[in-house]
N, C-alpha and C positions, 0 to 999 in steps of 0.2 A: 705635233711630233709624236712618233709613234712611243709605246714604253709597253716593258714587256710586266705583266704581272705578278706579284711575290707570291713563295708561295704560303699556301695559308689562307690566303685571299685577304693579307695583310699587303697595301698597295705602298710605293717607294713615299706619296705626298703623306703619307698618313703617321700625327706625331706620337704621342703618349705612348701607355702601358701596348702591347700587342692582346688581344682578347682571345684566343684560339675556341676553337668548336670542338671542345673536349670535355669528359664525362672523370669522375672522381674514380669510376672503373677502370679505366684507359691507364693512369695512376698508378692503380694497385698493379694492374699487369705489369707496366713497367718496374716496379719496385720489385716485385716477385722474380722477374728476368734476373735483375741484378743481382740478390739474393743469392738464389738459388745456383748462378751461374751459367746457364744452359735453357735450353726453351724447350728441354723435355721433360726437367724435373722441377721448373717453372708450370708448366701444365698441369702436373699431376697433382702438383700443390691446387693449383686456382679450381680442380677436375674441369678442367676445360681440354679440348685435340688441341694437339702443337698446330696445324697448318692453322688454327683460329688466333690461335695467339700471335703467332708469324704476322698475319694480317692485320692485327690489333695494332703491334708495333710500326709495324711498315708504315700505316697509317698516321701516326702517332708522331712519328720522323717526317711522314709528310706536311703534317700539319706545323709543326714546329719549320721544317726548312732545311733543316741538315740531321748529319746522324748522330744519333744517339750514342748506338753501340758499335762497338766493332767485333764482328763474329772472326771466331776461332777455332783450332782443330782444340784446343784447352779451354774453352766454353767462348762468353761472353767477358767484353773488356768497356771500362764507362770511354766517350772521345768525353771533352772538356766541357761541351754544352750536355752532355748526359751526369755529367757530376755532380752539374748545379742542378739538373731534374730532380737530382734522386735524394740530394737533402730537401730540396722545398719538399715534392713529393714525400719523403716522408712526415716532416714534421704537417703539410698539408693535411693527410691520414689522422694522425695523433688528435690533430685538434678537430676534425670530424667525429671522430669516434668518439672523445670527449663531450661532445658538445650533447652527443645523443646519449650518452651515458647519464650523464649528469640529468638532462631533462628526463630520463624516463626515472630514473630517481627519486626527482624531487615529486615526480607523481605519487610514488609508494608512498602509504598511509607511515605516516612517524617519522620523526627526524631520526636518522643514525650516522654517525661518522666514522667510516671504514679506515681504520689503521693500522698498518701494516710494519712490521719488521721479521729478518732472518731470524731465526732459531737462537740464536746467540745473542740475542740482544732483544728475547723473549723478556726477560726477568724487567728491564728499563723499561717495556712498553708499558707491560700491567704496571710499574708504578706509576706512569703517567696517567693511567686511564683511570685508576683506583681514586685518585683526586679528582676529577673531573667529576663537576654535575651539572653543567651547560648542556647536556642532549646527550639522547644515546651515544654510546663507541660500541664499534663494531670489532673487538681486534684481532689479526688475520696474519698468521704466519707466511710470510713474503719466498716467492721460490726466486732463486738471487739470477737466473736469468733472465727472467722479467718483472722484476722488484717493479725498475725504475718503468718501463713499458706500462704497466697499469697505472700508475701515477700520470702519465702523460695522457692517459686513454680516460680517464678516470672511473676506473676500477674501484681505484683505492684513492682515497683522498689525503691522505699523506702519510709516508714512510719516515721509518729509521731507521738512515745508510751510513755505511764506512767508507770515510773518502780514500783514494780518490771513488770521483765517480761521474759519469757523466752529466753535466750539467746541462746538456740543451733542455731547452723549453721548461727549467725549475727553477724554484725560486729555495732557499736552504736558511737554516740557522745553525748554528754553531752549538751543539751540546754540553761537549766537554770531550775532551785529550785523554786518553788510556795509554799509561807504560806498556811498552811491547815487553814480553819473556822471550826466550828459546827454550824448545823443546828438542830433545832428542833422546834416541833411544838409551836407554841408561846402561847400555856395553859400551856407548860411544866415549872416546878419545878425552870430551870435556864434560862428559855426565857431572865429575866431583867436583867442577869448576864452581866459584861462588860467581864469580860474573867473566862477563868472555864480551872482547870487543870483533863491533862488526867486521872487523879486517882479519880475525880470524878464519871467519868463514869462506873468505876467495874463495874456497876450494870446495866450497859443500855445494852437492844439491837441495832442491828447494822443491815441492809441488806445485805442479802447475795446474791454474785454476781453469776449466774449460769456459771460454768462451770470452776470456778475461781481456781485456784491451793491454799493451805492450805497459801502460801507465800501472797499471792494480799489478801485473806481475815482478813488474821493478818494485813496488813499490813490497807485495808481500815476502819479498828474498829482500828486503831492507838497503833495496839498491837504488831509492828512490833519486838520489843526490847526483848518482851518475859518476859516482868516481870507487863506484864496490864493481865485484864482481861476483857474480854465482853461474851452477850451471842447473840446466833443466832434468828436475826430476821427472818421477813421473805424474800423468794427468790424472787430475781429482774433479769430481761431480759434486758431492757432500763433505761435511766434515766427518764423517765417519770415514772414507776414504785417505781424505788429509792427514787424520791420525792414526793410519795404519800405515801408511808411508814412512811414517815416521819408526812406528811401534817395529816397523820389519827392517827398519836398518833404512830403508830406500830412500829417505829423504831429512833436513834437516827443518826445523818450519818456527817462525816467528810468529805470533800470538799475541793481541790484547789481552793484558793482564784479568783483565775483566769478566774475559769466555773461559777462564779455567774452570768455574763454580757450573757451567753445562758441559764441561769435558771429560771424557772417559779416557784417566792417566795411567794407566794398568800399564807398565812396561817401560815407561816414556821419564823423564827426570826433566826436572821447569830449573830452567838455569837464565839467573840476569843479565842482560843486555845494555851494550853502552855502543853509542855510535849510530842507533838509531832513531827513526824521528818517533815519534808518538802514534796513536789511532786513534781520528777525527771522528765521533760520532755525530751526525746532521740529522738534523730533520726540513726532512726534504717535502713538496708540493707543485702541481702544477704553476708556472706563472700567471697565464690567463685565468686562474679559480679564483671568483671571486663570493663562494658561500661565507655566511658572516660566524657558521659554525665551525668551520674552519679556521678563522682567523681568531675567534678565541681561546679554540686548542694550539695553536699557536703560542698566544700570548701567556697562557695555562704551561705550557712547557717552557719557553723560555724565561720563564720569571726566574728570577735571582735565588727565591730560596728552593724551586723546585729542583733547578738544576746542581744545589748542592748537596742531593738526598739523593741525586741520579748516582748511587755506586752500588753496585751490586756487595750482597750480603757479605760473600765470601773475602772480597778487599779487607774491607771493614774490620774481619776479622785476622787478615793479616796471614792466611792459613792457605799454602799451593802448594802443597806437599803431596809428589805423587807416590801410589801404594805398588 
C-alpha cells in the first residue's frame, strides 16, 4: 500500500521523540521573529537580509510540518505550535549559553562568584559578601531588565530579586519581607497623613515600570490582591525617574521600607501604609547550577543568623524622614 511521506522526513510508522534536522541558529532566528515582531527589524537585530531570514523560517515550518507564524499587515502573530517553539526555544538558548558560560569560566585562573543585585538592595548584597570567605565574590550591580536573563545565561551566578518575578528555569530562597511606605509629593492631599489605607488610593496614579510583566505592575500600585484599583502613571526606566514622578506631582509610588536609606526624598513626604502585602527579597540562581561555590553562598545567606542582620542601617535606626 502506497503512503505518502511526513513532512520532515519524520514517516507516519515512526514512534518516539520527532529528531528534526535543525541547527540551535534556526532557534535564535525564530525567537528574534517573535521578539521583534516583524522580519525586518528581526534582521537588523540578527545583521542578517530579510529575504535570508524568510528562508530560514520557511524552512524551519517545513521542517517542523505546519506553521509557525502567521504574517500580518501588524507584524507577526505565534499559530499554537509556534508557542510552544518559542518557550522551549527560548529556555533551549538560556541553557546553551549557560553551559558555555559557565565552562569558559571555570577555565579562568581563581574561583570567583559573580553576585548580582539592583541598586537598591546594594547595601544587603555587601553584607552578604562581607561575611563570606569560601572563595572570591564578584559583586555586580544588576541592570533590572536583564537581572534575571544573566542568571539563566550564567553571567551571574546568583541574584538578589524582588518578588514577583519570573521564576522559569530558577531555583530561589526566601530572605526576608520588607514593610512597604508611600511616597508622595508633600503638596499632596495625604502628605500630613500618619498612615492611609490602600483603598485610598483608587484614584491615584502609579509609575509604570518599562518592560514590567502585568504581575510587578499590579503588584507595584499595591494591586496585587486584585480587588484595588489604580490608574497608569507615567513610564519609568530608573529610580531616579520613579522619584521624580512622584517629586512632580505625576505619580503616587509605594516603596520597601528598606530603599529609603538609597533614596533622594527632597520634595517627597514617606507616609505609612496599611492594606498592602509586604516586599519579598529572594535570592535567586539558575536551577541546572550545580558549582559547589555556589551552594555555599547559598547556605552562607540563608543561615538563620545572617538573615537576621539582613536590614539595612537606616530601619534600625528607625529614621524616614524626608528633607
Amino acid at each position: 500500500m502506497a503512503y505518502k511521506s511526513m513532512p520532515g522526513g519524520h514517516e507516519p510508522w515512526q514512534d518516539g521523540p520527532v529528531q528534526p534536522a535543525i541547527e540551535l541558529r534556526h532557534l535564535r532566528y525564530f525567537t528574534a521573529v517573535v521578539e521583534e515582531r516583524t522580519f525586518t527589524a528581526a534582521a537588523e537585530r540578527l545583521r542578517m537580509t530579510q529575504p535570508a531570514l524568510s528562508r530560514a523560517i520557511r524552512a524551519l515550518e517545513k521542517e517542523f510540518g505546519s506553521a509557525l507564524l502567521r504574517r500580518g499587515r501588524a507584524g507577526v502573530e505565534l499559530t499554537v505550535a509556534g508557542e510552544v517553539l518559542f518557550r522551549e526555544a527560548k529556555s533551549l538558548d538560556e541553557s546553551v549559553t549557560a553551559a558555555f558560560t559557565r565552562a569558559r569560566r571555570a577555565a579562568e585562573s581563581g574561583r570567583q562568584l559573580r553576585v548580582s543585585a539592583r541598586g537598591c538592595d546594594v547595601a544587603t548584597l555587601m553584607q552578604l559578601v562581607a561575611g563570606y570567605r569560601e572563595c572570591g565574590v564578584a559583586p555586580m550591580v544588576a541592570d533590572r531588565s536583564v537581572q534575571l536573563t544573566e542568571v539563566r545565561q550564567g553571567a551571574v551566578d546568583v541574584t538578589l530579586v524582588r518578588a514577583p518575578f519570573d521564576r522559569r528555569g530558577l531555583d530561589s530562597e526566601h530572605l526576608r519581607t520588607d514593610r512597604r511606605v508611600l511616597l508622595v509629593p508633600r503638596t499632596h492631599r495625604l502628605a500630613r497623613c500618619t498612615t492611609v489605607d490602600r483603598r485610598e488610593l483608587d484614584v491615584e496614579a502609579f509609575p509604570v515600570w518599562s518592560n514590567a510583566s502585568n504581575a510587578e505592575l499590579s503588584w507595584w500600585a499595591g494591586a496585587e490582591s486584585g480587588d484595588r484599583t489604580w490608574r497608569r502613571g507615567p513610564v519609568v526606566h530608573d529610580s531616579a525617574q520613579f522619584l521624580a514622578a512622584v517629586r512632580l506631582g505625576q505619580a503616587v509610588a509605594l516603596l520597601p521600607e528598606t530603599m529609603l536609606g538609597e533614596a533622594s526624598l527632597s520634595g517627597i513626604a514617606v507616609v505609612e501604609v496599611s492594606g498592602v502585602s509586604g516586599s519579598e527579597l529572594h535570592l535567586a540562581w539558575a536551577k541546572d547550577a550545580t558549582s559547589p561555590d555556589l551552594a555555599a553562598f547559598v547556605r552562607h545567606a540563608t543561615n538563620p543568623a545572617h538573615r537576621a542582620a539582613l536590614t539595612s542601617p537606616m530601619v534600625r535606626e528607625g529614621n524616614h524622614q524626608a528633607s
